[in-house]
N, C-alpha and C positions, 0 to 999 in steps of 0.2 A: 616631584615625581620624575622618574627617569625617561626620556626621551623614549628609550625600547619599550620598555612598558606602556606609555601612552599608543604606539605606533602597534603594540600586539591587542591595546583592547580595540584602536579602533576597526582593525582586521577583525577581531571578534564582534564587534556593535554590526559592522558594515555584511557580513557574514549571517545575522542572525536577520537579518532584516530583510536579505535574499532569500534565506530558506522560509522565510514566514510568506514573501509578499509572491514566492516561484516565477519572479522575472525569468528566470532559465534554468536550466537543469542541473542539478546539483551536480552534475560529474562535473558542468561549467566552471561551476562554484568552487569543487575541492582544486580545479588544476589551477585555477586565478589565486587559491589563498597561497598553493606552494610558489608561485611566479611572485606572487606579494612576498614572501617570505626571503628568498634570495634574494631581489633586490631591492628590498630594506634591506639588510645583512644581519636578521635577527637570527638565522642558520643559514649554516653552512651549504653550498648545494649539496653534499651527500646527505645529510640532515633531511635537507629539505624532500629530499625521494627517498626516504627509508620505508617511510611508508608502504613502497610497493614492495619492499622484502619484510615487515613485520611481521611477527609468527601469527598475528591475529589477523591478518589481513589474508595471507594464504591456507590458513583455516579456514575462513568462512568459503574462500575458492573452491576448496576439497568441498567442502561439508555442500556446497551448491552441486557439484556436479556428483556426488555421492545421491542428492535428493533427485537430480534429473535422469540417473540412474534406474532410482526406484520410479519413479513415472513411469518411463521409459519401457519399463521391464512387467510392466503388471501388480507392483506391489503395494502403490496408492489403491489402484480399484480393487486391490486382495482386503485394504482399510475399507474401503467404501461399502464393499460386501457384507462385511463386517460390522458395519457400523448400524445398514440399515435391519439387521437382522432387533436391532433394541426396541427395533418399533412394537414388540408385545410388551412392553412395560404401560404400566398407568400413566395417565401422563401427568400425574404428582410427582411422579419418579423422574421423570425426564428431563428437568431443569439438573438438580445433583448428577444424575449419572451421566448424561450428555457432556455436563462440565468434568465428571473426571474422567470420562475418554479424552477431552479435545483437551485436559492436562497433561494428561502420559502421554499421549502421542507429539505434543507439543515437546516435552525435554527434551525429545530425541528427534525431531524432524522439522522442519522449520515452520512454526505456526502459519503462517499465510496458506502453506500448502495443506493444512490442516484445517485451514477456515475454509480454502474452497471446498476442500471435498464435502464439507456439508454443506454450502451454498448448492451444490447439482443436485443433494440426495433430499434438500428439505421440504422443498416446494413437492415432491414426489408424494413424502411421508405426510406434509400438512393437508396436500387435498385428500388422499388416501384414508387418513387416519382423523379428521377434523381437528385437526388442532390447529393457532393460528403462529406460523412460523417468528414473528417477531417476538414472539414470549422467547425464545430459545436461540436467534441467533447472537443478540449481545451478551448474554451468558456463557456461550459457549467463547464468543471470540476474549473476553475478558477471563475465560479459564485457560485460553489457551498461552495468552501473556503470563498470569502467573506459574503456569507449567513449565514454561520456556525458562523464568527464573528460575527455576527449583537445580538447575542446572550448568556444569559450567558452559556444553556445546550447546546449552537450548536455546539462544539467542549468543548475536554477533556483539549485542550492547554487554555481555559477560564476558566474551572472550577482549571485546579491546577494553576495558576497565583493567581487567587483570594483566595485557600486555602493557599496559599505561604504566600500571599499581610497579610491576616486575622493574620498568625502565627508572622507576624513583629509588627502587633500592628494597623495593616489599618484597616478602616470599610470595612465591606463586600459591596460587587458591587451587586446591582441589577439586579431582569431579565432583564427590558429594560434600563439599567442607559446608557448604553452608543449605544442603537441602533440606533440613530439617528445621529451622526456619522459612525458607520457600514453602514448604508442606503446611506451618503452619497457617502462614497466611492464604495459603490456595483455600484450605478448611473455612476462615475467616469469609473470604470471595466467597465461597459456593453457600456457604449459609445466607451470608448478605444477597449474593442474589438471588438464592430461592424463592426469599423471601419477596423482595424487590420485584421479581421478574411479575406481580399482580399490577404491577403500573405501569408496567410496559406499554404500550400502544398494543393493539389487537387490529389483525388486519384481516378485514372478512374474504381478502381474494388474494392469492399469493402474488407478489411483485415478482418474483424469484422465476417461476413459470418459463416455460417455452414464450417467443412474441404471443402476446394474447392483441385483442382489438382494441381496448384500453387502455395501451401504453403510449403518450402521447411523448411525439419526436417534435422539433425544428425544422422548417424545410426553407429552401430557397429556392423561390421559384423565378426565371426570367422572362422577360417579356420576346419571344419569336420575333425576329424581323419580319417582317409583311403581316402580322396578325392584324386579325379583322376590331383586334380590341384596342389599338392604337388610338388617340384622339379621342375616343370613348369617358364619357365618366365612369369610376370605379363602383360602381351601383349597377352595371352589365356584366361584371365579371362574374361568371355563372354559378361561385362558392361565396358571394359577398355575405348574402343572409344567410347560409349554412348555419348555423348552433354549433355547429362540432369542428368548425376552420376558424379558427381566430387569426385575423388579420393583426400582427405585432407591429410591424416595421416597414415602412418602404424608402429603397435605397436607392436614390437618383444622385448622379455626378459628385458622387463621395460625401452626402449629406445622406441622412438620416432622419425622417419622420416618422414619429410616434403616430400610432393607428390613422390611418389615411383617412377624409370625409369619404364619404360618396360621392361625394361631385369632384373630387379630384378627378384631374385628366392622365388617365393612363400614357405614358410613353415608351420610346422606342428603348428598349435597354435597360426596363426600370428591373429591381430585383425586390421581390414581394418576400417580405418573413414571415413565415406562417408557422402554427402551432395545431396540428392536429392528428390523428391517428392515421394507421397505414391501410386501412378499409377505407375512410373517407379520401386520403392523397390520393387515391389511385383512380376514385370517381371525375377528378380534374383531368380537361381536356389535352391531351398534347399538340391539339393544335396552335393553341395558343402561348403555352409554358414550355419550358423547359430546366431542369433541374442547374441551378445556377453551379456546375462545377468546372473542371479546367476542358475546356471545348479543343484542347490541342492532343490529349490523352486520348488514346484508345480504350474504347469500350467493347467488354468479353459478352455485352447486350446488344449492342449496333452493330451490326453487319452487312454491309450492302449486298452481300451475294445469296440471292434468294435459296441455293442449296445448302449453304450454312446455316441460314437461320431453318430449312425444316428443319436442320439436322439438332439446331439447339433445344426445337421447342420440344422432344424429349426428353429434353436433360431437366430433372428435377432440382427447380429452385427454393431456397430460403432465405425467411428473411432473419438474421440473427440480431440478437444485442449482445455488444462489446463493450463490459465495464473495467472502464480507463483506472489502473491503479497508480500510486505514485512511482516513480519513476520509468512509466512506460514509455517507448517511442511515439508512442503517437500524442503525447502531450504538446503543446502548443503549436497543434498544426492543425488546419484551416482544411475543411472538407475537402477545397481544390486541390492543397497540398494530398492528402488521404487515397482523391483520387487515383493522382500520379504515382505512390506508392503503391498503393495495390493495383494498376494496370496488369491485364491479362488477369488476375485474382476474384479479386472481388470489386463489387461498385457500392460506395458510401453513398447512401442517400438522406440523412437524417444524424440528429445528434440531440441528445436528452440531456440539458444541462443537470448540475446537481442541482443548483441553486436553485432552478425550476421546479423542480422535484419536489425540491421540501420546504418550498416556500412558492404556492401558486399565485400568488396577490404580484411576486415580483419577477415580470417573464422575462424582462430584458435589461442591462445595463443601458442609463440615458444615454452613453456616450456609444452604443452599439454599432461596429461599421461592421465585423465580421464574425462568425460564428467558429472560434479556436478551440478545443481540447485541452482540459483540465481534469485530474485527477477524477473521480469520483462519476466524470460522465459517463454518458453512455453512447457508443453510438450504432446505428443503422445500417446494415449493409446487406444487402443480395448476393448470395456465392449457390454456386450451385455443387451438387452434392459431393465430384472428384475435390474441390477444393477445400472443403470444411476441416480438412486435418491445420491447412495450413495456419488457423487461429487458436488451433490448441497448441502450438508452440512460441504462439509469443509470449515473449516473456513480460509480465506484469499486463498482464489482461486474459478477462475471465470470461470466456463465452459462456453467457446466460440463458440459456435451453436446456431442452429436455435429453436432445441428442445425445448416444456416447458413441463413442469410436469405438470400431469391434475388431481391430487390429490383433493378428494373433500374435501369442507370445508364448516363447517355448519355455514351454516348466521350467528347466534347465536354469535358464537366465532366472525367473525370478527369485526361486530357492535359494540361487547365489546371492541375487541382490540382500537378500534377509539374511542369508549367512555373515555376507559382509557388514550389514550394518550393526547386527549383533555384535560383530568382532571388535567394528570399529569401537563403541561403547563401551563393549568388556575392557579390550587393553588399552583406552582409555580410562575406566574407572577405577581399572585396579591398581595403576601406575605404573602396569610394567612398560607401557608405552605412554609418551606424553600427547595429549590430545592432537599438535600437530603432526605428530609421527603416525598415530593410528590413523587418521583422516588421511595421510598420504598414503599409510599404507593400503587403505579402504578403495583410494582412484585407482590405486595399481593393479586390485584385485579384481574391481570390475572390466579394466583395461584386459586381462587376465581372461578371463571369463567371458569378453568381445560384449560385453554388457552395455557400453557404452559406444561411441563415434566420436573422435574426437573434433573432426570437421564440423558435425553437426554443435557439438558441444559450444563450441567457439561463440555460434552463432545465440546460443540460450540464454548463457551466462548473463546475471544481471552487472554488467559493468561498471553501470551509475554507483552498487555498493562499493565495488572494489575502487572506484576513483573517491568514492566520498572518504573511506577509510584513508587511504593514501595522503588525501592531501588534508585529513583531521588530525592524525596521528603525528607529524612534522609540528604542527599547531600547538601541541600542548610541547613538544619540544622546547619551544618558542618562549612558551610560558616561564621554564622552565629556565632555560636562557639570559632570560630578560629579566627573572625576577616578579615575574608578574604573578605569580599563586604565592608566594610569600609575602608580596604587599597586599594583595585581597584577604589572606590569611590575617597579617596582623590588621586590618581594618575591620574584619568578622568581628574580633581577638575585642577589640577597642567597642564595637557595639552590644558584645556579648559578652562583656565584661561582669563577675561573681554572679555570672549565671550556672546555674546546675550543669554537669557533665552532658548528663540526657538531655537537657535541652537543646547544647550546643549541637549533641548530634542530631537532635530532630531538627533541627534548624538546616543544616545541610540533606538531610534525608527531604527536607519540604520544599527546600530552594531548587535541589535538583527535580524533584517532581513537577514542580509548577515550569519548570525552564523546558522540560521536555514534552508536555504539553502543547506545545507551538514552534519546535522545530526538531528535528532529528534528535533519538533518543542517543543515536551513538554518538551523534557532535556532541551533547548535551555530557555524557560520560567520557569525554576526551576533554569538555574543558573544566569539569567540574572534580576528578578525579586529582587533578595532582594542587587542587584547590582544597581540597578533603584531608592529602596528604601531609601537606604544608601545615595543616591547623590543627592536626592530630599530633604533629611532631612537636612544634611549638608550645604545645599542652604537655609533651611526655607521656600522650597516651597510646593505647594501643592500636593499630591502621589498621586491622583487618574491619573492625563495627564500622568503623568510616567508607570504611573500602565499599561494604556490602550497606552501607546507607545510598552510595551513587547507584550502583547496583540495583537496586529495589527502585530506587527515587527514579532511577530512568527509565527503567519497563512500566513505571507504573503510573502512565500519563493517562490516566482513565477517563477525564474530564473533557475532552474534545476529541473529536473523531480523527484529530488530525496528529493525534498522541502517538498515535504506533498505526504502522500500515493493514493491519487485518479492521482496526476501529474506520479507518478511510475504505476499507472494503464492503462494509457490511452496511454503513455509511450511505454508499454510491448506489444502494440498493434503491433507496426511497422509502425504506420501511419508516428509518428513524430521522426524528428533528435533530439539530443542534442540542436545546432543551435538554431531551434523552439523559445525552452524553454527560450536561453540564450536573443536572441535579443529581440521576441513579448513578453514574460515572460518577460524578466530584465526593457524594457521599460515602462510595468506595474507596477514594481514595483519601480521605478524609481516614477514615476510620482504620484503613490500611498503613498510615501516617504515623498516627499514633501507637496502633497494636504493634508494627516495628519499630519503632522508636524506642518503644519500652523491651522489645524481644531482644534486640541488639545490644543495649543499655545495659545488659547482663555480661555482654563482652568486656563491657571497659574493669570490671573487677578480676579480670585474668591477670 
């Protein structure tokens, strides 16, 4: 084996094991592969940064700020109106037709943004309407993935497969070349889980909900200098016998004690981890505690000037829950850290692990020193009412309430926003413009139309995708380069030797599904894409079935919640286990496997 090709898989092993194990943030991740890549000299440095000028990398650009557009403008909540109007349906009906909204809306809008809108509107409909919102939301967020395939802008993992496919020497894939397949299988999905959706879990009281009393957070609590509980055994502390305060952890001198006796000796500085509700936290004295966060930060709660604080205790507070999605800022960062970020904003008091969530037997890692932020959590904060806009603009996290923002917006803009996204679709579909052309011409129109801010814009943009693209897309160059998808290709070649056509392609149609399952779909269709190519060529068969094997195999990680970011959304609720995902999820994708395998397998006799 050639030196380069050792040196690009073990960039790819060392690579996959970052995205799985989220040491750091994948923008981390893609700028370390292109620095790996230059100096190895598997490409060239212009190679190595093409990335950031790919046609598929500045599409997904457009196509995000085209979607923060329509936020922005009233044309989400013109959906959301819309959607809750379905609530006269039986709710037989509601599993199928829920799923073929959150399909069509999905080819053309970015599913995520399509799963929250029904995350605010469900909890509304299920107390409302009695029905229990977990039957409907893995249904809908697994309609919404296969909708997004049905398309070439419906997902980012389409467009870089085919800017991948294009860079190997394949004709470019059409808007609709391959929807009728995607259609099929969506048809497949929504019978599977109509049917399925009877084993879903049934949850008697919505998770989804504005804060209820019920929803138990993490707290860190410290021990006051001068308190009277100093010296004391932990059997005075006034929440010891509570039923509803679970005493988890106590953290003296950078150790870590699993549930304290009662006779332990309380100390000066000790940090108490507690588990319980924000009705019970609140009954705990302050004379004693204090919320273990960064004591150098200013608090928009502490005020020494007794005419500030009347003037606060008018200001209407809440308390919100913030569910951390993948790639948000606020992932590996430490409440203290949270604090210091939102000074003057808001104050974090709490953080709902996932882990917690959906598994209550196990409240804490043994080796637990600090309470960080990871995907799927939740956390805790008090903002009072001028501030609350500021949480609906971060990007990759989803305030969990009832509240909506009642921000006007003039007709004007949002009729454009719909015109333009019409437009963009049309002279995309039709060919008279190519997808990246309409997508730009789509930001100039709302630039046009003052629909947009570009200052603000700057600030929304999910960066982490556009660096993950950037430094994936150089990656499969790499491959390419070195030789490395033609030696995986003839070792396929050698294991899948006087095996059927179909098989070979279901082979790569499975390998890529199971690969994308446990880390980025779009890393997953950058390395597996010019692996597909390679094996297609080598056969003398035709690359489009292969192509749209990666294609399918990569959106369609149904089997773990950590498959696609709307499954880690829905996920972070606490409705569903793991379990869920693995058995109704794997059986989808099972069956999804197969029914494309053989739908595709009609290509190779072209």
């Amino acid at each position: 084996m050639d030196i380069q090709i050792i040196l690009v898989f073990v960039i790819i092993a060392v690579t996959v094991i970052l995205f799985i194990t989220e040491i750091m943030p994948i923008d981390k991740i893609s700028f370390f592969i292109i620095v790996a890549l230059v100096l190895l000299g598997l490409t060239t440095p212009e190679e190595a940064i093409s990335g950031f000028s790919n046609a598929a990398t500045i599409t997904v650009l457009m196509l995000m700020i085209i979607a923060i557009g329509m936020e922005d403008n009233g044309v989400i909540s013109l959906l959301s109106d819309g959607i809750k109007k379905l609530k006269i349906l039986p709710l037989a009906l509601m599993v199928p037709v829920f799923m073929l909204v959150s399909a069509s809306i999905s080819s053309v809008i970015s599913t995520t943004a399509v799963i929250v809108i029904f995350l605010k509107i469900m909890s509304q409909l299920s107390e409302k309407y009695n029905f229990s919102s977990s039957k409907l939301l893995m249904p809908i967020s697994f309609a919404g993935i296969l909708g997004g395939s049905c398309t070439l802008m419906g997902t980012s993992t389409n467009l870089i497969v085919n800017a991948v496919a294009m860079e190997r020497g394949a004709e470019t894939i059409g808007f609709f070349e391959f929807s009728i397949y995607g259609l099929i299988l969506l048809v497949i999905g929504i019978v599977f889980m109509t049917i399925a959706s009877k084993w879903l879990p049934k949850n008697s009281e919505s998770k989804l909900s504005q804060y209820n009393e019920k929803s138990e957070f993490l707290f860190t609590l410290s021990v006051k200098d001068g308190s009277d509980l100093i010296g004391k055994p932990f059997s005075e502390i006034s929440f010891h016998d509570n039923p509803n305060i679970k005493i988890l952890k106590l953290l003296r001198d950078n150790n870590a004690f699993t549930a304290p006796g009662k006779n332990t000796t309380v100390r000066q500085h000790d940090q108490i981890v507690l588990l319980t509700d924000v009705s019970d936290f609140s009954l705990i004295s302050d004379d004693d505690f204090e919320l273990s966060l960064n004591k150098d930060s200013l608090s928009i709660y502490e005020d020494e000037n007794e005419e500030d604080n009347s003037k606060k205790k008018s200001i209407k507070l809440y308390y919100i829950e913030l569910l951390v999605l993948p790639g948000s800022d606020l992932i590996s960062r430490s409440l203290k850290q949270l604090k210091r970020d939102l000074v003057n904003i808001a104050e974090p008091i709490g953080i709902q692990k996932n882990s917690l969530t959906n598994n209550k037997k196990q409240y804490l890692p043994k080796a637990f020193k600090k309470l960080y932020v990871k995907s799927g959590d939740r956390v805790l904060v008090k903002v009072n009412e001028d501030k609350l806009s500021h949480f609906y603009d971060l990007e990759n996290v989803v305030v969990l309430r009832s509240h909506e923002d009642n921000f006007e917006v003039e007709p004007f803009k949002k009729y454009w926003c719909i015109f333009t996204i019409i437009a963009v679709v049309g002279l995309a579909a039709s060919g008279v413009l190519s997808i990246l052309a309409s997508s730009i011409a789509g930001v100039g129109a709302l630039l046009l139309g003052n629909c947009i801010n570009l200052s603000k814009i700057y600030k929304r943009v999910n960066w982490q995708i556009i660096f993950l693209l950037a430094g994936m897309i150089p990656l499969g160059i790499a491959m390419g380069n070195s030789g490395s998808d033609v030696w995986v290709s003839e070792k396929l070649l050698i294991l899948l030797k006087d095996q059927n056509e179909t098989i070979i392609l279901g082979s790569i149609f499975g390998f890529t599904m199971l690969f994308s399952g446990f880390i980025s779909n779009n890393a997953t269709a950058v390395i597996m894409t010019p692996i597909a190519i390679a094996l297609a060529t080598s056969l003398n068969l035709p690359l489009k079935p292969f192509i749209f094997a990666v294609m399918f195999g990569a959106n369609f990680s149904f089997f773990t919640p950590m498959g696609y970011q709307t499954n880690t959304l829905i996920y972070g609720t606490g409705i569903y286990r793991f379990r869920h995902f693995l058995i109704i999820g794997g059986l989808l994708s099972i069956i999804l496997l197969i029914s494309g395998t053989f739908i595709l397998s009609t290509l190779l006799k072209t």
